[in-house]
N, CA, C and O atoms as a GROMACS GRO file, in nm:
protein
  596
    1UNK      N    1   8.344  11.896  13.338
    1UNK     CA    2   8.318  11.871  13.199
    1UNK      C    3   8.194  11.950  13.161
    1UNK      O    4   8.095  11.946  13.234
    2UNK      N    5   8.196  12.015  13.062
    2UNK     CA    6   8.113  12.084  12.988
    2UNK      C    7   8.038  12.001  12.820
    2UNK      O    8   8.094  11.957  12.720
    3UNK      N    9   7.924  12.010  12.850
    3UNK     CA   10   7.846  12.000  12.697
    3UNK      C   11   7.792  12.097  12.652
    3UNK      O   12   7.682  12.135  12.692
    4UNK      N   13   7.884  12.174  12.527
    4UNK     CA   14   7.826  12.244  12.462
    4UNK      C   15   7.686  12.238  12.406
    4UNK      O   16   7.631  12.335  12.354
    5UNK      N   17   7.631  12.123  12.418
    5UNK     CA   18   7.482  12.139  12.369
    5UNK      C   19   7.445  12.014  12.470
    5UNK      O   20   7.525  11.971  12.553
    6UNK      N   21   7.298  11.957  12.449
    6UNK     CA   22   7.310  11.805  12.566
    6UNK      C   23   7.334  11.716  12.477
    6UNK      O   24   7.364  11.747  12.362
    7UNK      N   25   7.322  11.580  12.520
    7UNK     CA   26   7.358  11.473  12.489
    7UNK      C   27   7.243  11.441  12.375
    7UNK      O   28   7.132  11.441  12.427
    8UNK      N   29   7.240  11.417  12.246
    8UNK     CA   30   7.176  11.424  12.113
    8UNK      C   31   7.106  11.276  12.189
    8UNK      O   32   7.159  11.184  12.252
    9UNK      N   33   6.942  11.307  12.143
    9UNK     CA   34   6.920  11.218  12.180
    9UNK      C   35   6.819  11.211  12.029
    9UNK      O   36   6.763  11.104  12.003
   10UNK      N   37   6.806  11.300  11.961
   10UNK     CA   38   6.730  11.308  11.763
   10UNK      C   39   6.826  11.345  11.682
   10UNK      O   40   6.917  11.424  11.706
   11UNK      N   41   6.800  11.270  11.553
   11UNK     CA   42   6.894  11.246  11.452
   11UNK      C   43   6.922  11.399  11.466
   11UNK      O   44   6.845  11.467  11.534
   12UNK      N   45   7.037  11.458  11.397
   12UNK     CA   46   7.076  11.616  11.325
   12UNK      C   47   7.104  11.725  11.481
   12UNK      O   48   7.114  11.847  11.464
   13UNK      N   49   7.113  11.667  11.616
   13UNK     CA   50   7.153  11.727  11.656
   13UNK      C   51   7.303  11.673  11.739
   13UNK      O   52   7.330  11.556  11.764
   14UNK      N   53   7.386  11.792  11.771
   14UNK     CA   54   7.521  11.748  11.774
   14UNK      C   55   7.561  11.814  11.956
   14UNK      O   56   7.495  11.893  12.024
   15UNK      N   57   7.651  11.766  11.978
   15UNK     CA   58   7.727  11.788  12.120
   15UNK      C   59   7.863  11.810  12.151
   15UNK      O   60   7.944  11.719  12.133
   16UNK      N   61   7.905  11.944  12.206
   16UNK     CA   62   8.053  11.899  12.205
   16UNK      C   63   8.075  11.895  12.376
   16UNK      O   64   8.016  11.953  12.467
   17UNK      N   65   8.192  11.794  12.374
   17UNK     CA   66   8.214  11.792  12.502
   17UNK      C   67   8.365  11.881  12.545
   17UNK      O   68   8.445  11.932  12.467
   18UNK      N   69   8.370  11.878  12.680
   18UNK     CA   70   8.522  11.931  12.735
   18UNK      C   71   8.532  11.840  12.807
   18UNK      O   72   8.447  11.770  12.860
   19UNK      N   73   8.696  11.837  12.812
   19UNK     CA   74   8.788  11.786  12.931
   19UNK      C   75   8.737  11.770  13.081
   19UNK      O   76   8.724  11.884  13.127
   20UNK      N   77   8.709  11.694  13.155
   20UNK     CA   78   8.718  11.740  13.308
   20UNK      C   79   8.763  11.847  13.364
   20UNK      O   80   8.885  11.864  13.360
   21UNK      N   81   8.686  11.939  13.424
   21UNK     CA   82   8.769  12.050  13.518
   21UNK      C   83   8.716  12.114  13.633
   21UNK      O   84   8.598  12.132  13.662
   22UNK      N   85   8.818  12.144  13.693
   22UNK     CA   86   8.702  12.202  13.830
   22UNK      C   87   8.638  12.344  13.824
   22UNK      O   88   8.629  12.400  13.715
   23UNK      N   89   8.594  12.402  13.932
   23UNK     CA   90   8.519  12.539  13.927
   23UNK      C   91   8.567  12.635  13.816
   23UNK      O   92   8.504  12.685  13.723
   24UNK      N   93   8.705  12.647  13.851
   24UNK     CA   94   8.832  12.735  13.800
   24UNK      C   95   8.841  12.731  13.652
   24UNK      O   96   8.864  12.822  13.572
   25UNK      N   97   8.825  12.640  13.640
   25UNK     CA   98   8.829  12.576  13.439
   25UNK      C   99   8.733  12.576  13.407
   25UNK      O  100   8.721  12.499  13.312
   26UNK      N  101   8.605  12.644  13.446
   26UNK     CA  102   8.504  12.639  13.392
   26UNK      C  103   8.473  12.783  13.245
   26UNK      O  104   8.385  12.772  13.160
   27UNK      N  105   8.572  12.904  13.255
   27UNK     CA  106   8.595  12.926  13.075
   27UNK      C  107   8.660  12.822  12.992
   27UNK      O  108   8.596  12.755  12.911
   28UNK      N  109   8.771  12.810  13.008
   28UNK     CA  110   8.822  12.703  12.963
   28UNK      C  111   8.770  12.552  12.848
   28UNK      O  112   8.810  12.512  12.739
   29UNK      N  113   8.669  12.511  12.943
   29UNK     CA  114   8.593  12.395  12.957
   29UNK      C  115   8.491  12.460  12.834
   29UNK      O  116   8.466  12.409  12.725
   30UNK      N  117   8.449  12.568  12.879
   30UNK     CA  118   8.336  12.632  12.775
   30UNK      C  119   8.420  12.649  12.596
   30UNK      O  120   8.367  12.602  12.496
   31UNK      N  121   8.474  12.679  12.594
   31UNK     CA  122   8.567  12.686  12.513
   31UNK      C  123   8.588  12.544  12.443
   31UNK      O  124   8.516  12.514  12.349
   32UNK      N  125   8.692  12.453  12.492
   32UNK     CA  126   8.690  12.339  12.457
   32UNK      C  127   8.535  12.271  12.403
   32UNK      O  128   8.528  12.218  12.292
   33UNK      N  129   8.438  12.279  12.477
   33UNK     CA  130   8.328  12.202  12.447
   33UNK      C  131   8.254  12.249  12.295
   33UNK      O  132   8.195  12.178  12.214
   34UNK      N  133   8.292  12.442  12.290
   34UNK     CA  134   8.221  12.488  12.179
   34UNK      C  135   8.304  12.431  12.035
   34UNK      O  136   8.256  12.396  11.927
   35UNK      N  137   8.444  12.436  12.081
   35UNK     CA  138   8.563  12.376  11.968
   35UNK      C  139   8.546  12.223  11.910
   35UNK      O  140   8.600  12.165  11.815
   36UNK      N  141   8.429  12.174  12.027
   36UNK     CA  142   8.387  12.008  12.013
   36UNK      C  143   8.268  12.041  11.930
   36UNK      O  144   8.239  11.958  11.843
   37UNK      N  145   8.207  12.126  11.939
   37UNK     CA  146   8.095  12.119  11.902
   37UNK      C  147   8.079  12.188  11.773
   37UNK      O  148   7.971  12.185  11.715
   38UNK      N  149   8.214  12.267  11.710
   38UNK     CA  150   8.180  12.304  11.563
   38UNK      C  151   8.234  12.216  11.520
   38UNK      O  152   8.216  12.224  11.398
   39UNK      N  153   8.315  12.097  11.550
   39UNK     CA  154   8.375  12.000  11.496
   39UNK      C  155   8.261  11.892  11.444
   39UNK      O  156   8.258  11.827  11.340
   40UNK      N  157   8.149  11.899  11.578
   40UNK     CA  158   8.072  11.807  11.551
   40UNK      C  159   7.953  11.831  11.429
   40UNK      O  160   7.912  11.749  11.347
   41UNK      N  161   7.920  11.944  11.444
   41UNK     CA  162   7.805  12.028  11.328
   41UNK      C  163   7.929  11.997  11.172
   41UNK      O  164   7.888  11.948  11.067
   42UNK      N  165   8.034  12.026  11.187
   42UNK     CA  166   8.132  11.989  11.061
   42UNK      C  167   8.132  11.886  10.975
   42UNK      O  168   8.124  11.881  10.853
   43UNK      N  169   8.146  11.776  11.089
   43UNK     CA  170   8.133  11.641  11.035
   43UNK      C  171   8.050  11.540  11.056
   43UNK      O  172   8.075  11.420  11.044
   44UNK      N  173   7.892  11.621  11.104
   44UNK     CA  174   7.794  11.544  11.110
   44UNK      C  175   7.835  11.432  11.168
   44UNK      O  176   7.852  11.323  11.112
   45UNK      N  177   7.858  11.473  11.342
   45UNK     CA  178   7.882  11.313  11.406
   45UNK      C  179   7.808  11.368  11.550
   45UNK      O  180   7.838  11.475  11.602
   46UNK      N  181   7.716  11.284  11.600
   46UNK     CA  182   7.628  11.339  11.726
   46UNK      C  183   7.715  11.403  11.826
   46UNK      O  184   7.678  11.501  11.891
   47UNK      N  185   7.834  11.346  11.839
   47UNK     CA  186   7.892  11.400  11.978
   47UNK      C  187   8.062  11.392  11.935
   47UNK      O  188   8.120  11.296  11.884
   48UNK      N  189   8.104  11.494  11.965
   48UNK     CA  190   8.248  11.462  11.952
   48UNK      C  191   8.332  11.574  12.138
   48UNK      O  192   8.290  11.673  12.197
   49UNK      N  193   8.439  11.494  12.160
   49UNK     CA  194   8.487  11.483  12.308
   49UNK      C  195   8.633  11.624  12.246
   49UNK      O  196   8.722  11.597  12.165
   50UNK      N  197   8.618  11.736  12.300
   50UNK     CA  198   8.774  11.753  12.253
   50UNK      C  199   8.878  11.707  12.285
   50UNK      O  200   8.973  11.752  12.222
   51UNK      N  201   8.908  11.610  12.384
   51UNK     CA  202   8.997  11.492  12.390
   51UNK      C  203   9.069  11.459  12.273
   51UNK      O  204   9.187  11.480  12.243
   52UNK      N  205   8.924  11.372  12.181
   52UNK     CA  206   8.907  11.321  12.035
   52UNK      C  207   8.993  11.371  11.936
   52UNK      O  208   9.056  11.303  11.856
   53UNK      N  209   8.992  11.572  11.952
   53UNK     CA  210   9.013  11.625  11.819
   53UNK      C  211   9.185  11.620  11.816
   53UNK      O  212   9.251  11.603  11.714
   54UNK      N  213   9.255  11.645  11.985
   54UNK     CA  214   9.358  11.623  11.972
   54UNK      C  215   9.453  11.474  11.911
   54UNK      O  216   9.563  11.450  11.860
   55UNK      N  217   9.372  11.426  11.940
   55UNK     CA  218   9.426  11.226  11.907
   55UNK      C  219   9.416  11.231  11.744
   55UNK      O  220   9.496  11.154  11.690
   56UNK      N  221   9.365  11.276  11.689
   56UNK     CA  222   9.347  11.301  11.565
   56UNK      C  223   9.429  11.400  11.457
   56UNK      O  224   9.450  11.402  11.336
   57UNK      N  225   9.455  11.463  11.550
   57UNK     CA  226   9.626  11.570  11.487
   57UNK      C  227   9.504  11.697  11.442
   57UNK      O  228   9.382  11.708  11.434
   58UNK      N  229   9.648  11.794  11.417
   58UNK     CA  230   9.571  11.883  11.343
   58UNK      C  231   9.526  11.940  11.263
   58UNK      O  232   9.504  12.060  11.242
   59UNK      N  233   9.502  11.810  11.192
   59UNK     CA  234   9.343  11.863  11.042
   59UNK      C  235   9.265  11.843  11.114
   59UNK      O  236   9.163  11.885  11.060
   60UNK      N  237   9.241  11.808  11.199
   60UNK     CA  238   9.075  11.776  11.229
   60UNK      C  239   9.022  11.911  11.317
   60UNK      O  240   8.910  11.922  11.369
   61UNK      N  241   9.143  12.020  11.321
   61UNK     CA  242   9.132  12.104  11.403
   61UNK      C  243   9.037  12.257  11.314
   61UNK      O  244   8.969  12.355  11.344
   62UNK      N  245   9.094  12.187  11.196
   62UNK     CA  246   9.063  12.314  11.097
   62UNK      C  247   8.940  12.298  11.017
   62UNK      O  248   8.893  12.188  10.987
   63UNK      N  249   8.896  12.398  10.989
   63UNK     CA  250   8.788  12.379  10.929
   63UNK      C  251   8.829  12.347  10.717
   63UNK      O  252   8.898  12.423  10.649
   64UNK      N  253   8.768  12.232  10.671
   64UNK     CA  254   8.794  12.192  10.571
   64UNK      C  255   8.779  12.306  10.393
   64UNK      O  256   8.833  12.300  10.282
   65UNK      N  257   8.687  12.385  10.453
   65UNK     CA  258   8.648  12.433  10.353
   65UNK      C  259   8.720  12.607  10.370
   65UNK      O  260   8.705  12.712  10.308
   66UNK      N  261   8.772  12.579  10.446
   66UNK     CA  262   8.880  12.745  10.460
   66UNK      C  263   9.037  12.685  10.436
   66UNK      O  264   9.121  12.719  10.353
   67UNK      N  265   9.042  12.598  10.527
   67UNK     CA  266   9.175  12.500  10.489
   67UNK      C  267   9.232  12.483  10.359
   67UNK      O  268   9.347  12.493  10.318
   68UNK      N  269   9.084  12.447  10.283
   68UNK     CA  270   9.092  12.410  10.130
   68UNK      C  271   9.142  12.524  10.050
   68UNK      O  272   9.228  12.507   9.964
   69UNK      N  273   9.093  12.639  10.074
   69UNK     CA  274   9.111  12.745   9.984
   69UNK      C  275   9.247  12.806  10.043
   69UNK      O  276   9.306  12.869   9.955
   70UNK      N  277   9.296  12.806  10.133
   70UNK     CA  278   9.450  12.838  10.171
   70UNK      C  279   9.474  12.752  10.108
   70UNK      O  280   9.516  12.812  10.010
   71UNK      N  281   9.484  12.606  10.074
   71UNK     CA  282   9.608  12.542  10.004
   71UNK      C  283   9.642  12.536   9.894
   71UNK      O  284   9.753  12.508   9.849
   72UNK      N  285   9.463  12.587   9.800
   72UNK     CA  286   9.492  12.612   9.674
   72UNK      C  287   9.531  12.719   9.614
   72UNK      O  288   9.577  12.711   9.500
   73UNK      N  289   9.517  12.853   9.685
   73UNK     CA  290   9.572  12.972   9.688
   73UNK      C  291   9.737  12.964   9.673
   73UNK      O  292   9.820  13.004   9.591
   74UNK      N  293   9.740  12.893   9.793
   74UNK     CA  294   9.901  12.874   9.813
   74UNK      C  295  10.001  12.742   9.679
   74UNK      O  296  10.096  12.763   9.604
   75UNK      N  297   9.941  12.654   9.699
   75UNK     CA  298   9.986  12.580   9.558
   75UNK      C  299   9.969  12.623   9.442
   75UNK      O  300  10.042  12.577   9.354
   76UNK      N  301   9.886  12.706   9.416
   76UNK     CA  302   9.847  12.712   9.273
   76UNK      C  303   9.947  12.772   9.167
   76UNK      O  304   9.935  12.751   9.046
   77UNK      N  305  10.029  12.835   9.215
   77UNK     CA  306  10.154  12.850   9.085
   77UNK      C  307  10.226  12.724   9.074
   77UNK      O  308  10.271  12.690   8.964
   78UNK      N  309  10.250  12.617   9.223
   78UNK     CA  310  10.304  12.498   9.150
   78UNK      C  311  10.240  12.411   9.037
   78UNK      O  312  10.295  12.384   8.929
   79UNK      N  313  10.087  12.362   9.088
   79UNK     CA  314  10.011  12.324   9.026
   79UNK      C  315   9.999  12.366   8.881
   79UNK      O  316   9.991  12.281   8.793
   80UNK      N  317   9.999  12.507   8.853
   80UNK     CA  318   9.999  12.578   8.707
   80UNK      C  319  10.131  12.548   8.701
   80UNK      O  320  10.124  12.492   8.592
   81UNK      N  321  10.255  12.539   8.732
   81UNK     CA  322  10.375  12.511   8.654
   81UNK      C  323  10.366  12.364   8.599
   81UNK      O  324  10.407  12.342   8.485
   82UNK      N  325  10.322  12.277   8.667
   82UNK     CA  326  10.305  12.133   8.699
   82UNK      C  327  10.294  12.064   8.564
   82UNK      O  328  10.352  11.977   8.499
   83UNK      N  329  10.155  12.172   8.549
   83UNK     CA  330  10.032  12.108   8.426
   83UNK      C  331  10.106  12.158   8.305
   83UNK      O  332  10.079  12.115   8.193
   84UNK      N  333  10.187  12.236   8.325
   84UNK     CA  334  10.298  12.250   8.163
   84UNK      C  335  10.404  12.172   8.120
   84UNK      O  336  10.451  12.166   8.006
   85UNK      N  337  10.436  12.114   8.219
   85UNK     CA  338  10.498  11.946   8.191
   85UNK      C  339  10.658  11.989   8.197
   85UNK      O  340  10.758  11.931   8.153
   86UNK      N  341  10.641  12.150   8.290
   86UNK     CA  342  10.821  12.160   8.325
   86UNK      C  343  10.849  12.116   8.423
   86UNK      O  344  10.935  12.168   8.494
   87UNK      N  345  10.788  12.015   8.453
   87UNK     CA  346  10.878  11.974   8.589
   87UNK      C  347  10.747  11.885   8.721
   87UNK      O  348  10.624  11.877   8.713
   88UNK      N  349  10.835  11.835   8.824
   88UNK     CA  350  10.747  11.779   8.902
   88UNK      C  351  10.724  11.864   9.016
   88UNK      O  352  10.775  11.789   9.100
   89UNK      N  353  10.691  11.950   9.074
   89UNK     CA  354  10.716  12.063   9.160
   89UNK      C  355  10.687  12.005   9.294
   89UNK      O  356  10.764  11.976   9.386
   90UNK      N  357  10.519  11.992   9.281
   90UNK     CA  358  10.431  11.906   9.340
   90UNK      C  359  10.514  11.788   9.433
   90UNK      O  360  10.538  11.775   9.553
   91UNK      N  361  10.538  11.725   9.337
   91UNK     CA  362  10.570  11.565   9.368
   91UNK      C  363  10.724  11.609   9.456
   91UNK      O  364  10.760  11.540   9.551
   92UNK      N  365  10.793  11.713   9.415
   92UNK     CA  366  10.959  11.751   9.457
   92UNK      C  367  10.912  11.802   9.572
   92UNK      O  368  10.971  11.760   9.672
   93UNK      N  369  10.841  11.865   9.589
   93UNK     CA  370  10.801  11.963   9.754
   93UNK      C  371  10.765  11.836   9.851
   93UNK      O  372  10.818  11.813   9.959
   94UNK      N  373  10.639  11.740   9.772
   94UNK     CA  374  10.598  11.654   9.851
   94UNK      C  375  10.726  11.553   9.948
   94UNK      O  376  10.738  11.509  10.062
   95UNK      N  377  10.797  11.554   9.832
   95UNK     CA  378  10.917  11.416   9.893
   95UNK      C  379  11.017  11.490  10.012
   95UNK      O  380  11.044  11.446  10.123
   96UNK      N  381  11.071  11.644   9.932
   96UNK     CA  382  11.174  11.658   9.993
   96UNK      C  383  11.072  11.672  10.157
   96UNK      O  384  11.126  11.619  10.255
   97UNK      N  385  10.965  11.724  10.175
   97UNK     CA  386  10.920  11.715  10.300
   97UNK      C  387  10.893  11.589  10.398
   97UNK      O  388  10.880  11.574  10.520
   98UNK      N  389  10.892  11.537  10.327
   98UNK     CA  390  10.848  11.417  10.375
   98UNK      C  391  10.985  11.363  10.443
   98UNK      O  392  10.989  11.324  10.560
   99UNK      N  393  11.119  11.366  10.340
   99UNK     CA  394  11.258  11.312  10.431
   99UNK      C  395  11.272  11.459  10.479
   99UNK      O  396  11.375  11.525  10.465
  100UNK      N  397  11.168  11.498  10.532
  100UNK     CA  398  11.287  11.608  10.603
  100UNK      C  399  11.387  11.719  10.574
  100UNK      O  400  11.470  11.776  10.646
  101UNK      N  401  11.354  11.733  10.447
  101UNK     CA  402  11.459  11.844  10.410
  101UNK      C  403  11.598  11.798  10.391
  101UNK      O  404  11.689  11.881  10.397
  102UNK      N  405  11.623  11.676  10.369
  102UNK     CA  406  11.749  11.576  10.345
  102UNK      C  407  11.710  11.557  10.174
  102UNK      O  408  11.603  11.525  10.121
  103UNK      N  409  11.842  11.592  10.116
  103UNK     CA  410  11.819  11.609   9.973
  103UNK      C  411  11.863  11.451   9.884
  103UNK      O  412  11.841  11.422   9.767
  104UNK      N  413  11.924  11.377   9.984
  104UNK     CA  414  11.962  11.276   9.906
  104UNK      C  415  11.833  11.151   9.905
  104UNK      O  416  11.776  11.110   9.804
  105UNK      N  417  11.810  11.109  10.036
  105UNK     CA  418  11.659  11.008  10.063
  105UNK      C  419  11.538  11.080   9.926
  105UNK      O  420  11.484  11.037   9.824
  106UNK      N  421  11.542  11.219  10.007
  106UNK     CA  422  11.394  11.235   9.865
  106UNK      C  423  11.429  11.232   9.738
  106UNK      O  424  11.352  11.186   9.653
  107UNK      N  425  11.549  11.280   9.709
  107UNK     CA  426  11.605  11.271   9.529
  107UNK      C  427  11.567  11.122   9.492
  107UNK      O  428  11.503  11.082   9.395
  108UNK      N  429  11.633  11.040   9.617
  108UNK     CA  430  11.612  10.852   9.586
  108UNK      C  431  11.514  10.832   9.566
  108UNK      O  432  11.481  10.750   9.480
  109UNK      N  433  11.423  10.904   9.644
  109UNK     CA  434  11.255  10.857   9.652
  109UNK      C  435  11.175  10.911   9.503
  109UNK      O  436  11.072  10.851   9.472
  110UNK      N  437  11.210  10.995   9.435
  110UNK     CA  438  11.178  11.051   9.302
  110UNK      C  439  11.261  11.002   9.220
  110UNK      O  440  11.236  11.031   9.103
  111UNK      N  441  11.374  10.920   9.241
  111UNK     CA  442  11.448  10.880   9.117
  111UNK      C  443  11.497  10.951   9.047
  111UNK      O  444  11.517  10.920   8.929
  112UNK      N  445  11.535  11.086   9.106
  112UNK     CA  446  11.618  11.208   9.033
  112UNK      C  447  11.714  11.221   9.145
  112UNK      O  448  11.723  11.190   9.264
  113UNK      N  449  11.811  11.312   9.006
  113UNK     CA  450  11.966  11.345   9.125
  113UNK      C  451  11.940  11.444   9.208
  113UNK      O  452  11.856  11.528   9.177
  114UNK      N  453  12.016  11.451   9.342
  114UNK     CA  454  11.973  11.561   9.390
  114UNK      C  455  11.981  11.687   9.381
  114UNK      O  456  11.902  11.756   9.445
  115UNK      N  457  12.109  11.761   9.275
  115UNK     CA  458  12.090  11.886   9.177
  115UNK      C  459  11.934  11.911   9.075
  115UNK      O  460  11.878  12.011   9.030
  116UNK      N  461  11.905  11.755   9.069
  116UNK     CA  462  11.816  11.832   8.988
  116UNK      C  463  11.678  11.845   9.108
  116UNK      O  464  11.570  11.898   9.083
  117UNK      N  465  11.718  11.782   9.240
  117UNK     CA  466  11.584  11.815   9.286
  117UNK      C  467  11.602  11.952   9.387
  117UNK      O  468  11.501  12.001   9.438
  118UNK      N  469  11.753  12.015   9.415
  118UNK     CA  470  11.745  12.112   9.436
  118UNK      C  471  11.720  12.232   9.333
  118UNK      O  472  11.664  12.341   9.349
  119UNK      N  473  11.756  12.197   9.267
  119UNK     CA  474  11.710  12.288   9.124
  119UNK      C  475  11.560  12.357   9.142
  119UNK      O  476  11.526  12.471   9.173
  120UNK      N  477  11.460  12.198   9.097
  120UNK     CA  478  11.293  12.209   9.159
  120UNK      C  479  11.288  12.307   9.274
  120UNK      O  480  11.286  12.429   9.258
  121UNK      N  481  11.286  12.239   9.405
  121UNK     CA  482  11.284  12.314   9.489
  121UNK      C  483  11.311  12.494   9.520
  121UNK      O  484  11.254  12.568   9.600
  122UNK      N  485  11.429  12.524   9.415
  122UNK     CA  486  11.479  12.703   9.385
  122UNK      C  487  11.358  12.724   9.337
  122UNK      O  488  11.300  12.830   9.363
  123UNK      N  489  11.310  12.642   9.271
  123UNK     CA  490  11.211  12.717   9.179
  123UNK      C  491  11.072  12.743   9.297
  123UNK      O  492  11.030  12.856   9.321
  124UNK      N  493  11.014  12.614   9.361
  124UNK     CA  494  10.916  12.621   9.449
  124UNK      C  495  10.960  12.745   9.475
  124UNK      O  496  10.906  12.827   9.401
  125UNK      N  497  11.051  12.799   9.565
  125UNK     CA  498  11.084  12.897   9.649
  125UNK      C  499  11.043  12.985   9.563
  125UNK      O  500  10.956  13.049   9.623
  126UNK      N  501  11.054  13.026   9.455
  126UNK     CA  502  11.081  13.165   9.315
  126UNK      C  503  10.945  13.174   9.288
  126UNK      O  504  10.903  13.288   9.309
  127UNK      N  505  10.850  13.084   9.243
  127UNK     CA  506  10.730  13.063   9.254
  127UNK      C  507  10.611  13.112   9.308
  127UNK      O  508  10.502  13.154   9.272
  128UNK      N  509  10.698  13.081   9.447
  128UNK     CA  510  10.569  13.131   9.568
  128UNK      C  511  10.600  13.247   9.664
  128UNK      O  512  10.533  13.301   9.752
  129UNK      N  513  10.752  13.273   9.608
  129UNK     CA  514  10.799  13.400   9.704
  129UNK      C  515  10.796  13.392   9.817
  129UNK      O  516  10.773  13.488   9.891
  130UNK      N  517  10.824  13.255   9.862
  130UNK     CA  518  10.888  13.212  10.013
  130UNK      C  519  11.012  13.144   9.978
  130UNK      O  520  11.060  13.094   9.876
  131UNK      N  521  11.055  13.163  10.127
  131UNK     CA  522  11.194  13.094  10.179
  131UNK      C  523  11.171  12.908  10.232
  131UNK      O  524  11.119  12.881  10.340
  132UNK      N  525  11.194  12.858  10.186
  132UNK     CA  526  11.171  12.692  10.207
  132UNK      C  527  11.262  12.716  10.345
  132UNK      O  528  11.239  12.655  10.449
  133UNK      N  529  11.346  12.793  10.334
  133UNK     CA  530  11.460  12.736  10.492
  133UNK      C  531  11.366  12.772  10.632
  133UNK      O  532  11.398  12.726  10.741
  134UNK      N  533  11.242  12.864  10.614
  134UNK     CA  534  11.186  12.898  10.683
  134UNK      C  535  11.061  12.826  10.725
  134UNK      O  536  10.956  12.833  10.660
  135UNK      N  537  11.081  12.726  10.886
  135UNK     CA  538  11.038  12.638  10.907
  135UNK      C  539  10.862  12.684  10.931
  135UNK      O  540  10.777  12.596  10.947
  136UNK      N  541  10.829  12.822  10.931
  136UNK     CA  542  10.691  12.826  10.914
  136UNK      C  543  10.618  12.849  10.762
  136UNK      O  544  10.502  12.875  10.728
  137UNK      N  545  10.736  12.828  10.691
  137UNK     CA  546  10.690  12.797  10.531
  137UNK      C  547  10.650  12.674  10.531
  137UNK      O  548  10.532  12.640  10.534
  138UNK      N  549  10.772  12.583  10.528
  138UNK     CA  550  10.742  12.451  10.516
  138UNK      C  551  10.657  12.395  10.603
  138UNK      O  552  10.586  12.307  10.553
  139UNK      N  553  10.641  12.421  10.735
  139UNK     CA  554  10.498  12.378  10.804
  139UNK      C  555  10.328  12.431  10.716
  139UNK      O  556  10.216  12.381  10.730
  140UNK      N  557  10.366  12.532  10.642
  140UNK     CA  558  10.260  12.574  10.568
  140UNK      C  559  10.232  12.482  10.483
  140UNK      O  560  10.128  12.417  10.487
  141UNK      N  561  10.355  12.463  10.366
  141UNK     CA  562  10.372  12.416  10.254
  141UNK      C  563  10.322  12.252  10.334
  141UNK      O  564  10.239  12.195  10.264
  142UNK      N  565  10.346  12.199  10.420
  142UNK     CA  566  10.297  12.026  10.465
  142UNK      C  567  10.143  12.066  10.469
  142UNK      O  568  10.066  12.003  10.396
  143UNK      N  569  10.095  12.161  10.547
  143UNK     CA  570   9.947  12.100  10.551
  143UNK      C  571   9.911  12.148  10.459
  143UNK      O  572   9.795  12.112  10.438
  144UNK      N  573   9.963  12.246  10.351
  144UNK     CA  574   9.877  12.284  10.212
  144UNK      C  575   9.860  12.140  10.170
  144UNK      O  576   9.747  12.094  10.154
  145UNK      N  577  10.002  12.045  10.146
  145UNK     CA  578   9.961  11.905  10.080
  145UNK      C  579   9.873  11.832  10.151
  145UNK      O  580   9.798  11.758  10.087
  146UNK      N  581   9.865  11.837  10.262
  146UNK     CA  582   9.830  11.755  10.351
  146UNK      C  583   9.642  11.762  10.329
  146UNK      O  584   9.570  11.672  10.372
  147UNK      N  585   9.602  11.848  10.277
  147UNK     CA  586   9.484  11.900  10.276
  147UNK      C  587   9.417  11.851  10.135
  147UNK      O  588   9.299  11.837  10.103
  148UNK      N  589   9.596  11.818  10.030
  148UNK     CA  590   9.526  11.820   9.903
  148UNK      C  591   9.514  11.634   9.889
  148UNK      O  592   9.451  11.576   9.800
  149UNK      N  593   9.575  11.583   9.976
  149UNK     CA  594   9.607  11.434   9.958
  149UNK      C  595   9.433  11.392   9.954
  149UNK      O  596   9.398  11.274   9.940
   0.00000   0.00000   0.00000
């Protein structure tokens, strides 16, 4: 195990730790501990374990204020369609992701038919000049929301 810095023993200073490892894992370990330790300067918390960051999924992996500006970059023609009152774009991307790309559960879940929520959705796609069928869109398109929740 590696500590990227020592164990904070005055307010404002931070520590990251690594995994257990032997001789061999000792880049590794360095690595992990520094990945603990911009986490920890991030969110102003004395010590964080990279253990921690995995149990936590991965927002906690990213940094918030770069994160932020990819999602608004990336939403922002829905958002500007949104605010003109043609439609729910937003709210249609949010659901159909959420069931999964199953058009009937999210139509239910918005209380629209599901023509009209594939309809929405053509448009997301037309919008942003991606392919929704393309599962590293829609992994995009989740943590863009995921960032804005």
């Amino acid at each position: 195990m590696i500590a990227a810095d020592a164990e904070p023993a005055l307010p404002g200073l931070h520590a990251g730790v690594s995994d257990p490892v032997d001789y061999t894992g000792m880049d590794q370990a360095l690595k992990q501990a520094q990945r603990a330790l911009a986490t920890a300067v991030r969110t102003d918390l004395p010590v964080v374990r990279f253990a921690e960051l995995a149990d936590d999924g991965v927002l906690r992996l990213v940094d918030p204020e770069v994160a932020g500006v990819f999602a608004d970059r990336l939403l922002a023609p829905l958002v500007e369609h949104d605010a003109t009152g043609r439609g729910e774009l937003i709210a249609s991307l949010r659901a159909w992701l959420a069931h999964n790309g199953q058009w009937d559960p999210a139509a239910a879940a918005l209380g629209v038919h599901r023509h009209t929520l594939r309809h929405r959705l053509a448009r997301v796609g037309q919008l942003l000049g991606r392919d929704l069928d393309s599962a590293d869109t829609r992994a995009e398109l989740w943590l863009a929301l995921r960032l804005k929740d």
